[in-house]
Every structure is written in C-alpha cells, then in structure tokens.
C-alpha positions as a Markdown table, in Angstrom:
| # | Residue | x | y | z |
|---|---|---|---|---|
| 1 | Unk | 0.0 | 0.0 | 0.0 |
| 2 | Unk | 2.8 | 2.2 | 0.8 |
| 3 | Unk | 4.0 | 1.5 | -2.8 |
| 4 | Unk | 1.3 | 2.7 | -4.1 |
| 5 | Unk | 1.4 | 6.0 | -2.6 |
| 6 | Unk | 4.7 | 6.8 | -2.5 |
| 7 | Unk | 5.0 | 8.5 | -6.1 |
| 8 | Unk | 2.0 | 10.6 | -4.9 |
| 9 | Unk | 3.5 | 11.8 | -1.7 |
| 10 | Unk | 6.8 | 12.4 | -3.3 |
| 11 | Unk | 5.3 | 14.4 | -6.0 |
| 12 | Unk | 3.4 | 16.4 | -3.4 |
| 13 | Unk | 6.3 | 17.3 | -1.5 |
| 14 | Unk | 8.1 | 18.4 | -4.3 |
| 15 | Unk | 5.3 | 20.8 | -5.5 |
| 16 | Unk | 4.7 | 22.4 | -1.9 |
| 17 | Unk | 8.1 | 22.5 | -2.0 |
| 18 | Unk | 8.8 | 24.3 | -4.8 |
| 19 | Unk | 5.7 | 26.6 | -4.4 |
| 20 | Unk | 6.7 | 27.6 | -1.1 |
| 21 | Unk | 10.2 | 28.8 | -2.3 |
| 22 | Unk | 9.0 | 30.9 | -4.7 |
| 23 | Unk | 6.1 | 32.5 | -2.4 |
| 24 | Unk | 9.1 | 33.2 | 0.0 |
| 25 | Unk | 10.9 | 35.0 | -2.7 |
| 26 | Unk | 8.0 | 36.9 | -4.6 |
| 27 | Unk | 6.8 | 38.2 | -1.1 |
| 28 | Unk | 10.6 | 39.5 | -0.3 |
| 29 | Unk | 10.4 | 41.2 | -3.8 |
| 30 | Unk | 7.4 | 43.2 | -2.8 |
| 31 | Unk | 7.0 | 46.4 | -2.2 |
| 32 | Unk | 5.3 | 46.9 | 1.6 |
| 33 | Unk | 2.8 | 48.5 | 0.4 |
| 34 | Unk | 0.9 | 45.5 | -1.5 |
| 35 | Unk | -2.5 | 45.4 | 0.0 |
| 36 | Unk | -4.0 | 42.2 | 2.1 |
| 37 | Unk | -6.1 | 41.5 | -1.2 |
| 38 | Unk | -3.2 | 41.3 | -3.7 |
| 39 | Unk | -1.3 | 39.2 | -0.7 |
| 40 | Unk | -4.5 | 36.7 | -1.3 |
| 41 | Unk | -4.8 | 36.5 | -4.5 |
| 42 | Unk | -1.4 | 35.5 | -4.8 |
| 43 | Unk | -2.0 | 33.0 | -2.5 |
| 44 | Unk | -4.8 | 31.8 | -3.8 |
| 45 | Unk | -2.8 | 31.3 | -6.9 |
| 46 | Unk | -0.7 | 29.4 | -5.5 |
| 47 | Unk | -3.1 | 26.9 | -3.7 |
| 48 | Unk | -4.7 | 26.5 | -7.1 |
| 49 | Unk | -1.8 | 25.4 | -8.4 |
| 50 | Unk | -0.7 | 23.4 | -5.7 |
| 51 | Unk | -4.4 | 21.4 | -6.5 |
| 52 | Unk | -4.0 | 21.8 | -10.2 |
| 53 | Unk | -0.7 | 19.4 | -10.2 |
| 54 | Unk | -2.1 | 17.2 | -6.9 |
| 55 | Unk | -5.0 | 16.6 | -9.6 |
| 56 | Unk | -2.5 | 15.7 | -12.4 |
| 57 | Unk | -0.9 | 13.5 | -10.6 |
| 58 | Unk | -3.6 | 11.4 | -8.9 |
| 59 | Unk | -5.3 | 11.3 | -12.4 |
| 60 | Unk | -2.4 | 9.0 | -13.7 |
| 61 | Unk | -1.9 | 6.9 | -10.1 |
| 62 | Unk | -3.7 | 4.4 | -11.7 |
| 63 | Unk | -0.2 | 4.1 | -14.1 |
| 64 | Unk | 2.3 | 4.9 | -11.3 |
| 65 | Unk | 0.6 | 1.8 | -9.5 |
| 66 | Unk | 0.5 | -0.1 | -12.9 |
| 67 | Unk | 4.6 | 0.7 | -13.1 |
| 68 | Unk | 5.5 | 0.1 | -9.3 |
| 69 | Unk | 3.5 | -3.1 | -9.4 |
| 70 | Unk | 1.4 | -4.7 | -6.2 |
C-alpha cells in the first residue's frame, strides 16, 4: 500500500516545495505597500496550483501503481 502511494507523496512534497520557495521569494520582492487582497490572491494562486498538479498526478496513479507493481 505504501507503494502505491509513494510517487503521490513524493510528487506532493516536491510541489509544496517548490511553491513555497518561490512565495518566499515573490513576497521578499514586494514592495510593503501591497494590499492584504493582492497578498491573497497570490495565495490563492498558489493553492490553485498546488491542487492543479495534486489533480494531475492522482489522475495518472492508476499508471504509477501499474509501473511500481502490487
């Protein structure tokens, strides 16, 4: 089972990863004036495509699985 999953997880961590890098960065870029709304919609960019490649990857488990075996 852990097998399975592991590709998935793996993936996952890499994307957080990589997302939360470059929201470190962009907000050190920033001017202190950016308003709390501008601050959110970034985030919220971010989340979407934290989902957006979550989604892409669970949508092709069934192959990972297929690949990795029982």
């Amino acid at each position: 089972m852990l097998r399975l999953y592991a590709p998935l997880f793996i993936s996952a961590a890499f994307i957080l990863f990589f997302l939360t890098i470059s929201f470190l960065f962009r907000s050190r870029r920033t001017p202190r004036s950016t308003s709390t709304w501008t601050r959110r919609a970034r985030l919220a960019r971010l989340l979407i495509a934290a989902a957006a490649g979550l989604y892409l990857i669970t949508r092709n488990l069934d192959n990972l699985s297929a690949k990795i075996g029982p």
